[in-house]
N, C-alpha and C positions, 0 to 999 in steps of 0.2 A: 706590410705586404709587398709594395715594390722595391723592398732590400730583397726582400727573398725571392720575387721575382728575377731584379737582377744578377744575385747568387747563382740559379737554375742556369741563364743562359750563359753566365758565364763558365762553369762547371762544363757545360757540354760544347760551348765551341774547344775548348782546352783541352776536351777528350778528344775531340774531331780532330784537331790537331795532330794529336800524339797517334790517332789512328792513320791517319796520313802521312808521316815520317817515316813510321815502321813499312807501309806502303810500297814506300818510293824507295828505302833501303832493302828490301827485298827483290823488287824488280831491279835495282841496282846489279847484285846479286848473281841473278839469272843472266844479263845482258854481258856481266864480265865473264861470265863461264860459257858463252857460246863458242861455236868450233869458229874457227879463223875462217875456214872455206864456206860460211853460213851462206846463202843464197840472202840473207837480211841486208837490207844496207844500213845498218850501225856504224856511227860511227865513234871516236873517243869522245869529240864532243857532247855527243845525244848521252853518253854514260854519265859524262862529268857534270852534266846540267840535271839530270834526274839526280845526283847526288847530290848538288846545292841545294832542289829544290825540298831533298826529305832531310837536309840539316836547317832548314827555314823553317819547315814544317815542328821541328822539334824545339829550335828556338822559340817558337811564338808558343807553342805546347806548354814550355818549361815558364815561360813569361807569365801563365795560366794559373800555373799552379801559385807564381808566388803573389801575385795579386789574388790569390781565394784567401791565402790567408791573413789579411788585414781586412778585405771584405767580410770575412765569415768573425772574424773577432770583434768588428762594427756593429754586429748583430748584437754583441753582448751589451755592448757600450763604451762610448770615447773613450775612455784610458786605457783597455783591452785594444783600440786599434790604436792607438800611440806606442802604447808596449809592443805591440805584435810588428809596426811598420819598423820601431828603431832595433828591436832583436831581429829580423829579418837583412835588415840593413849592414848591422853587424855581423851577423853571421856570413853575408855577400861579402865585404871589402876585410 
């Protein structure tokens, strides 16, 4: 029961994640398309840091996903998360 616990929060910080990247890259977005004369005080900076922070947002997202899958293969049993961590690993490098 606390595998499958820790499954659950893991699954949804990893969504939170990916929900806040898309976020940050949409307000991205909007801030690069405002008119030059905007009465906003934007600046490149204020643009360029809202875009690191929804390429973090997606890194730690993507980071989510691939640790669900040796978690969620642990559920099965050791040699399913051995299998799962070295083809994952493979498939990465």
């Amino acid at each position: 029961m606390r595998d499958a616990r820790a499954w659950w929060v893991q699954t949804i910080m990893k969504g939170g994640k990916d929900i806040l990247a898309v976020r940050h890259y949409n307000h991205t977005g909007f801030l690069v398309n405002l008119p030059v004369d905007s009465s906003m005080e934007i600046t490149v900076e204020d643009v360029v840091q809202i875009l690191d922070r929804g390429g973090t947002h997606h890194t730690l997202g993507m980071r989510g996903y691939y640790l669900a899958i040796p978690l969620t293969l642990r559920l099965i049993g050791p040699p399913w998360l051995l299998a799962g961590t070295l083809l994952l690993i493979g498939t990465l490098y």
